[in-house]
PDBQT receptor file of N, H, CA, C and O in Angstrom, charges set to zero:
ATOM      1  N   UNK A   1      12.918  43.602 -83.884  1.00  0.00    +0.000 N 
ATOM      2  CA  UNK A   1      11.722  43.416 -84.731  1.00  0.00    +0.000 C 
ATOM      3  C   UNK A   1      11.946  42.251 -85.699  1.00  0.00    +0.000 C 
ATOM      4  O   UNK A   1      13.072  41.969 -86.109  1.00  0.00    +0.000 OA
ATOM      5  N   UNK A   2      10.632  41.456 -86.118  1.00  0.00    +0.000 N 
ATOM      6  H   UNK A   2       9.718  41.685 -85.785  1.00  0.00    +0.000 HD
ATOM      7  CA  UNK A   2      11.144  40.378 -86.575  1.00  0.00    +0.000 C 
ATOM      8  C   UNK A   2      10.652  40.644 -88.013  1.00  0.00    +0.000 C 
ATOM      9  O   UNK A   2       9.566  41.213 -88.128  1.00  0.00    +0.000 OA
ATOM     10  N   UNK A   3      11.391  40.265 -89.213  1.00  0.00    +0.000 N 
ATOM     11  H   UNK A   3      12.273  39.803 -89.119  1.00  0.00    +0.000 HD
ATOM     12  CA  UNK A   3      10.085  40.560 -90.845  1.00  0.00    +0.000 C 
ATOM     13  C   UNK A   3       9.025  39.915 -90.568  1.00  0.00    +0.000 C 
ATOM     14  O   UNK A   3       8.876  39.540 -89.405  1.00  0.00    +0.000 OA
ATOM     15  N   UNK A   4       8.016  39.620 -91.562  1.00  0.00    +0.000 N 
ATOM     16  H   UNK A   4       8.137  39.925 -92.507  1.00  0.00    +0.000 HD
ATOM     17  CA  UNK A   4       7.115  38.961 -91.411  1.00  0.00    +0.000 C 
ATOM     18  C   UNK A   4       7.400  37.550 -91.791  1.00  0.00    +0.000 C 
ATOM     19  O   UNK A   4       6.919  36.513 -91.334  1.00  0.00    +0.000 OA
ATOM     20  N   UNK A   5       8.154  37.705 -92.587  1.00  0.00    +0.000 N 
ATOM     21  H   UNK A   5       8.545  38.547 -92.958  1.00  0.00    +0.000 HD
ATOM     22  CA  UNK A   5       8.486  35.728 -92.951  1.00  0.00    +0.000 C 
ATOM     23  C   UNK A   5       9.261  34.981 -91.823  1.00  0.00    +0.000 C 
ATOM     24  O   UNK A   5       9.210  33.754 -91.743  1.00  0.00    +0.000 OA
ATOM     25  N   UNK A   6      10.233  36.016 -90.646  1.00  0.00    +0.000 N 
ATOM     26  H   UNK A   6      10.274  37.013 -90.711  1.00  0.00    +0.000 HD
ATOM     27  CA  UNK A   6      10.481  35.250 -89.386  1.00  0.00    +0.000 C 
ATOM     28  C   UNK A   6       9.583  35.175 -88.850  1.00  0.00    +0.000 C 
ATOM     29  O   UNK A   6       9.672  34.101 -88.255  1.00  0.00    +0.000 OA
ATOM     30  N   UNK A   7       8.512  35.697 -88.577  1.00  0.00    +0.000 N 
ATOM     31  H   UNK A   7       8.439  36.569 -89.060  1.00  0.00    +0.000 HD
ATOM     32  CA  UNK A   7       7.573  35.737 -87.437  1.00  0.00    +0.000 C 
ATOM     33  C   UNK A   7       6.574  34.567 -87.845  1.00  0.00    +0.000 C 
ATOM     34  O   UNK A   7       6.333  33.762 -86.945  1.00  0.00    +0.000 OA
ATOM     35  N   UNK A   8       5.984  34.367 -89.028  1.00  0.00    +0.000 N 
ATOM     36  H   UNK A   8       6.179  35.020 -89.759  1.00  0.00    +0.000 HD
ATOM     37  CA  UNK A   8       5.504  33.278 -89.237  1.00  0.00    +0.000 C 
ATOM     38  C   UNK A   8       6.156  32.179 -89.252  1.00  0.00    +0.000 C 
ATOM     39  O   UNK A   8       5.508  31.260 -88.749  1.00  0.00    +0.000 OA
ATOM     40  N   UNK A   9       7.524  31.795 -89.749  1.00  0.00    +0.000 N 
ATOM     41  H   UNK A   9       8.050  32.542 -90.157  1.00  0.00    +0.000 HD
ATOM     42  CA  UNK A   9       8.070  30.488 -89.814  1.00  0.00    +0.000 C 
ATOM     43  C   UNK A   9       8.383  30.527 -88.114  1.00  0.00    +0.000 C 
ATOM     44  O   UNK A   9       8.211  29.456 -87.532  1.00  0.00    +0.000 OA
ATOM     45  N   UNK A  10       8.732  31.444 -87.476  1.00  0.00    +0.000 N 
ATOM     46  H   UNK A  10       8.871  32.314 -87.949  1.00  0.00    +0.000 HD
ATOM     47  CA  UNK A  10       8.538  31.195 -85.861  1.00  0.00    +0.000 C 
ATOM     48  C   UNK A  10       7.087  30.602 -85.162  1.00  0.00    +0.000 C 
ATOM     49  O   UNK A  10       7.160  29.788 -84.242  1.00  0.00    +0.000 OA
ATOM     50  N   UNK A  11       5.986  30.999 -85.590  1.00  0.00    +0.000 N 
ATOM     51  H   UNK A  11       5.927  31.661 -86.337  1.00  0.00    +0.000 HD
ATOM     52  CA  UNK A  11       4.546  30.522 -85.178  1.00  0.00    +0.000 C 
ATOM     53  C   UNK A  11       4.635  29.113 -86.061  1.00  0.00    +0.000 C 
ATOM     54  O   UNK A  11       4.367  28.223 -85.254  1.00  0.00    +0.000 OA
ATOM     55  N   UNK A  12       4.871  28.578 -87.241  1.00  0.00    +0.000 N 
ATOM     56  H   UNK A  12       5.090  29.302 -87.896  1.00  0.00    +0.000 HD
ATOM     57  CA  UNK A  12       4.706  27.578 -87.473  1.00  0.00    +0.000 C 
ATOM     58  C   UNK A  12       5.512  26.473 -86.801  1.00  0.00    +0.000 C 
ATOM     59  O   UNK A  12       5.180  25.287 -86.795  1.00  0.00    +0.000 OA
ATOM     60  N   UNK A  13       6.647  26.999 -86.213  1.00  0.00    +0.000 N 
ATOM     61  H   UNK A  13       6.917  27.962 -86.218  1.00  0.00    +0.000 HD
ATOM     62  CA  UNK A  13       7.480  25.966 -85.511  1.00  0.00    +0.000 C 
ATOM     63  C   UNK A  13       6.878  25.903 -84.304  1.00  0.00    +0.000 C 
ATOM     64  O   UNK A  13       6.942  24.732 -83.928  1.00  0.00    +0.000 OA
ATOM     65  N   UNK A  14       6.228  26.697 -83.370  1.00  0.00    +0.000 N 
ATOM     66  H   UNK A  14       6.176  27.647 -83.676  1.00  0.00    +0.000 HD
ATOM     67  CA  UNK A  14       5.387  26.737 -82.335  1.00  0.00    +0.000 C 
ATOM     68  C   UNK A  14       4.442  25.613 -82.228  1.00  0.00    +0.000 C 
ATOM     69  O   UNK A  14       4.516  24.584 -81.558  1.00  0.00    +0.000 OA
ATOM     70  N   UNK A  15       3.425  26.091 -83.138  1.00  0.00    +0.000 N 
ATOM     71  H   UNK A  15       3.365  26.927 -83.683  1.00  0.00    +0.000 HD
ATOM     72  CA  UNK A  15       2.717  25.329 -83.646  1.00  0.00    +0.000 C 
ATOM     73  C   UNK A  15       2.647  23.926 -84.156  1.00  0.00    +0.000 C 
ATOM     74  O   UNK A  15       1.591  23.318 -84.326  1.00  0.00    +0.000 OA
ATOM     75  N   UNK A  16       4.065  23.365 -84.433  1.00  0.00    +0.000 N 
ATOM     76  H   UNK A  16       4.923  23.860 -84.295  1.00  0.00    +0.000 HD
ATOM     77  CA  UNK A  16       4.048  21.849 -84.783  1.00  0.00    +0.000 C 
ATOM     78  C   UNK A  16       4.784  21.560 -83.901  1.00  0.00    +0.000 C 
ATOM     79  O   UNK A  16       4.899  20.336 -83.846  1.00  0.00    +0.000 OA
ATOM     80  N   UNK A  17       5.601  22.285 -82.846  1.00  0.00    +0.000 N 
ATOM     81  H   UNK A  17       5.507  23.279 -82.890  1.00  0.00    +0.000 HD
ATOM     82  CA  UNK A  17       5.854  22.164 -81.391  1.00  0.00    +0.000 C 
ATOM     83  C   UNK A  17       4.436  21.941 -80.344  1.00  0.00    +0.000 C 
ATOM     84  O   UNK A  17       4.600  20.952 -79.630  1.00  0.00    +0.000 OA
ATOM     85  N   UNK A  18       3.725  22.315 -80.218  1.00  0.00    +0.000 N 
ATOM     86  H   UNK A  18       3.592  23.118 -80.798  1.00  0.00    +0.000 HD
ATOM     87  CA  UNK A  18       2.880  22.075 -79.741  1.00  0.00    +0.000 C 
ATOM     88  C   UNK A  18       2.012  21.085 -79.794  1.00  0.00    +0.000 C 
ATOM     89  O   UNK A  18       1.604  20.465 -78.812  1.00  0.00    +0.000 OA
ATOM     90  N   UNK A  19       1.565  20.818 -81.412  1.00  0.00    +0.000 N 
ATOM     91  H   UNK A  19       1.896  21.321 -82.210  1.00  0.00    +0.000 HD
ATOM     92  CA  UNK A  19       0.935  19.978 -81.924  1.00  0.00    +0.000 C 
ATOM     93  C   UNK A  19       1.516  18.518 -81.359  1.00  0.00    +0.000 C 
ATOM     94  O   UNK A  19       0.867  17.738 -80.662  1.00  0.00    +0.000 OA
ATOM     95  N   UNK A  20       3.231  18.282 -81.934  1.00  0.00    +0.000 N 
ATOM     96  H   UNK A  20       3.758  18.916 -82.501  1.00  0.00    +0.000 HD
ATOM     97  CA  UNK A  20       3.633  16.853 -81.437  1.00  0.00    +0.000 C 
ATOM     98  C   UNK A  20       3.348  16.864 -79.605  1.00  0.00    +0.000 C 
ATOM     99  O   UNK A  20       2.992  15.941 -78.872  1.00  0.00    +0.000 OA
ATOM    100  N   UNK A  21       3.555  17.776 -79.402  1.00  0.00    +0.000 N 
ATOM    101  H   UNK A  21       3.845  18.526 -79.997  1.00  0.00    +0.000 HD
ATOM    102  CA  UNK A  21       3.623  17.350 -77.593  1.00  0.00    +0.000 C 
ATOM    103  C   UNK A  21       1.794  17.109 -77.398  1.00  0.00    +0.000 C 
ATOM    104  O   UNK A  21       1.410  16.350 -76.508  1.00  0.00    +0.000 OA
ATOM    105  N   UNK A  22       0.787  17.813 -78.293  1.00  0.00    +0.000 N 
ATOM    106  H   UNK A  22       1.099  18.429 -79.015  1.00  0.00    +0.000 HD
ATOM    107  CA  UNK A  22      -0.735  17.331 -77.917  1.00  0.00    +0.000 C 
ATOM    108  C   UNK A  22      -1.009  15.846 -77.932  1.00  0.00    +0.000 C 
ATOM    109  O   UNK A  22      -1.553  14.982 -77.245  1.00  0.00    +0.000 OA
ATOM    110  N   UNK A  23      -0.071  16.053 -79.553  1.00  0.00    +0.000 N 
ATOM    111  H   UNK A  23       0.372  16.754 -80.111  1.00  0.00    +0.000 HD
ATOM    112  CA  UNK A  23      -0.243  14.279 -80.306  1.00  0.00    +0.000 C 
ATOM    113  C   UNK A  23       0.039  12.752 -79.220  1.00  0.00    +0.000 C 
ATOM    114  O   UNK A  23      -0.627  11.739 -79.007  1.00  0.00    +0.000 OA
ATOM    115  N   UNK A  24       1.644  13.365 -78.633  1.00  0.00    +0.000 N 
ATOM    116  H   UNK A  24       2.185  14.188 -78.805  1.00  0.00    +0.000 HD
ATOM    117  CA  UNK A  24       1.786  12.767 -77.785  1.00  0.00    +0.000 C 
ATOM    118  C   UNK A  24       1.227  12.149 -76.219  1.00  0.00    +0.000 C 
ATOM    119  O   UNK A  24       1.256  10.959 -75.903  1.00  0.00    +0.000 OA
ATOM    120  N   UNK A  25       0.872  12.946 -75.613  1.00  0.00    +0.000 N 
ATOM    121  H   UNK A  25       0.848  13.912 -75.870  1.00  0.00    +0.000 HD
ATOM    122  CA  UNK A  25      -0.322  12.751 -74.541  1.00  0.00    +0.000 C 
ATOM    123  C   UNK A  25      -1.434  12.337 -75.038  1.00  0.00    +0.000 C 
ATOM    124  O   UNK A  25      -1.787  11.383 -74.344  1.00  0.00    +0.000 OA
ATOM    125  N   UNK A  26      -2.490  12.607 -76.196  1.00  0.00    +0.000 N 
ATOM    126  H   UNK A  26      -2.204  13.382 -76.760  1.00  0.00    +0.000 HD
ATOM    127  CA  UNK A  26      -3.421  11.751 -76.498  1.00  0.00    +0.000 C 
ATOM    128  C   UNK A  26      -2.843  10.525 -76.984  1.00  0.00    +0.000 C 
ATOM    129  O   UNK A  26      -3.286   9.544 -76.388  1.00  0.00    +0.000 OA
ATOM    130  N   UNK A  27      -2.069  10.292 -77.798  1.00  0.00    +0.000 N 
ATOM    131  H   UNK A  27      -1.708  11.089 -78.282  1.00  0.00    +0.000 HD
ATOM    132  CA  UNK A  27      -1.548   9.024 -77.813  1.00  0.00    +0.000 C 
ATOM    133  C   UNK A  27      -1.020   7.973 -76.301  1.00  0.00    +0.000 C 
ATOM    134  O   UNK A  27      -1.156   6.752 -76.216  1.00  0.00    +0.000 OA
ATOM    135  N   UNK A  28      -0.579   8.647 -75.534  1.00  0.00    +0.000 N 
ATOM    136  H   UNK A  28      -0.468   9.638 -75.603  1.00  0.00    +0.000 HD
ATOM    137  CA  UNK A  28      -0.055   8.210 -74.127  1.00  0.00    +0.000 C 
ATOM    138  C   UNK A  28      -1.545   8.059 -73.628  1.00  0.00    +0.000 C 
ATOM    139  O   UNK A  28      -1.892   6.957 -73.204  1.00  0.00    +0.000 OA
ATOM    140  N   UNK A  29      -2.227   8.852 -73.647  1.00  0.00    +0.000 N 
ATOM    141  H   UNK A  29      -1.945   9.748 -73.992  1.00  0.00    +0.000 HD
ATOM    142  CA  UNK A  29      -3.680   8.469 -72.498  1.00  0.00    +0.000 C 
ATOM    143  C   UNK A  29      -4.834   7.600 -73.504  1.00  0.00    +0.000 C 
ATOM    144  O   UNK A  29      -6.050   7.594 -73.314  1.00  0.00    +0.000 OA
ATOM    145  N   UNK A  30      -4.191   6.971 -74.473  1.00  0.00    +0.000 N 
ATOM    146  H   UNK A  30      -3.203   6.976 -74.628  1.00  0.00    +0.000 HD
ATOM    147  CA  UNK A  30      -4.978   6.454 -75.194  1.00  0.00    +0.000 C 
ATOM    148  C   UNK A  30      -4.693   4.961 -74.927  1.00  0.00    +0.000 C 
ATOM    149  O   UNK A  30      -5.593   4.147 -74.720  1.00  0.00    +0.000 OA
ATOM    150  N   UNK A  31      -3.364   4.654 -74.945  1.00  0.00    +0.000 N 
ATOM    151  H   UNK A  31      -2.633   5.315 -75.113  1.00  0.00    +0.000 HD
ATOM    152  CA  UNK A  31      -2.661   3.587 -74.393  1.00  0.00    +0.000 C 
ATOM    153  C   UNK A  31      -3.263   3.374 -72.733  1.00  0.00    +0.000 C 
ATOM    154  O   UNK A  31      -3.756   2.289 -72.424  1.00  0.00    +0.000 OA
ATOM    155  N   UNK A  32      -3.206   4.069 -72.111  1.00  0.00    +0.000 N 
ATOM    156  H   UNK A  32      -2.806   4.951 -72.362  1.00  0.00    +0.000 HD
ATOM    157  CA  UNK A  32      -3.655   4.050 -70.757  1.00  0.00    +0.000 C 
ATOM    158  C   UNK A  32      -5.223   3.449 -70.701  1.00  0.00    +0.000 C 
ATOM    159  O   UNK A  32      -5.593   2.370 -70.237  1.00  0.00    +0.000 OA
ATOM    160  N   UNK A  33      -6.033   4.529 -71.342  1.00  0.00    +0.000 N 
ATOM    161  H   UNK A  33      -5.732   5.405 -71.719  1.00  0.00    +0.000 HD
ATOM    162  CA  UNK A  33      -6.890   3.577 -71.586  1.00  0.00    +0.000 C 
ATOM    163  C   UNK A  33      -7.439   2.382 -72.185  1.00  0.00    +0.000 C 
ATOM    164  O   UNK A  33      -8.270   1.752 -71.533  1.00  0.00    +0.000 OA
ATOM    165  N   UNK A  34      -7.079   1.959 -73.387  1.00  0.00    +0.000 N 
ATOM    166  H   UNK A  34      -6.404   2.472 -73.918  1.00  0.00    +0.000 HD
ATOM    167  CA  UNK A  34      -6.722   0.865 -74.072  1.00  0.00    +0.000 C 
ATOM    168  C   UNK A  34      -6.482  -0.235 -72.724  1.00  0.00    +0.000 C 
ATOM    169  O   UNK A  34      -7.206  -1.228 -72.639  1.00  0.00    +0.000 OA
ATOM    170  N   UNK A  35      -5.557   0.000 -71.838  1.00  0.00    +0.000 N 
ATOM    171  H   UNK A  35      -4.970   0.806 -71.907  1.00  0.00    +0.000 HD
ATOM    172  CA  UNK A  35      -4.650  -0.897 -71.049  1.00  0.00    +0.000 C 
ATOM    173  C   UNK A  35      -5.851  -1.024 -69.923  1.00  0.00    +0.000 C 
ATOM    174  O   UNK A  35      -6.289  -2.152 -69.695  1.00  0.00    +0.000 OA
ATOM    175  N   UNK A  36      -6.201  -0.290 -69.464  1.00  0.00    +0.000 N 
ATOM    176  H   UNK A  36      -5.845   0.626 -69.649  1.00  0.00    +0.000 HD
ATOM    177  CA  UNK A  36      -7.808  -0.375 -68.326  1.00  0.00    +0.000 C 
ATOM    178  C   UNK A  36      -8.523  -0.999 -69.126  1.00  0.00    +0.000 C 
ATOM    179  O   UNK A  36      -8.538  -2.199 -68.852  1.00  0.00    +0.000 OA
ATOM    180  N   UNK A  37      -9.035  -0.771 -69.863  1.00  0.00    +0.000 N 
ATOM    181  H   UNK A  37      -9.023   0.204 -70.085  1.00  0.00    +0.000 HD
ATOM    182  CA  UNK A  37     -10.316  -1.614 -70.873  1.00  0.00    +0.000 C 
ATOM    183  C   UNK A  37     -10.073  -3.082 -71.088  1.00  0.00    +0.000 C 
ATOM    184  O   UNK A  37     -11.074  -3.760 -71.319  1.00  0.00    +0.000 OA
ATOM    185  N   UNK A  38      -8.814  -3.730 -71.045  1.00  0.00    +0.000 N 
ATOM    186  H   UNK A  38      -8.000  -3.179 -70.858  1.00  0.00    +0.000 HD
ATOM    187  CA  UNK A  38      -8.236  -5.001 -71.284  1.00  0.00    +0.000 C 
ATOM    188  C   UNK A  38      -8.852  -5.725 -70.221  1.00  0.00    +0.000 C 
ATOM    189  O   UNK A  38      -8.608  -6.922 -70.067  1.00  0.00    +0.000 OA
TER     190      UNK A  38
């Protein structure tokens, strides 16, 4: 069982785990397009 202050600082690391890997692919397919549009 986790307290509640692990279980949230676990979802927030999730969560900005996730976030950089979103950040990253829109940034990558943004470049992609950018690079077609040229």
């Amino acid at each position: 069982m986790y307290s509640n202050g692990e279980r949230v600082s676990y979802q927030l690391k999730f969560q900005a785990k996730a976030f950089g890997c979103i950040h990253r692919l829109v940034s990558f397919n943004c470049k992609i397009l950018f690079q077609i549009s040229d």
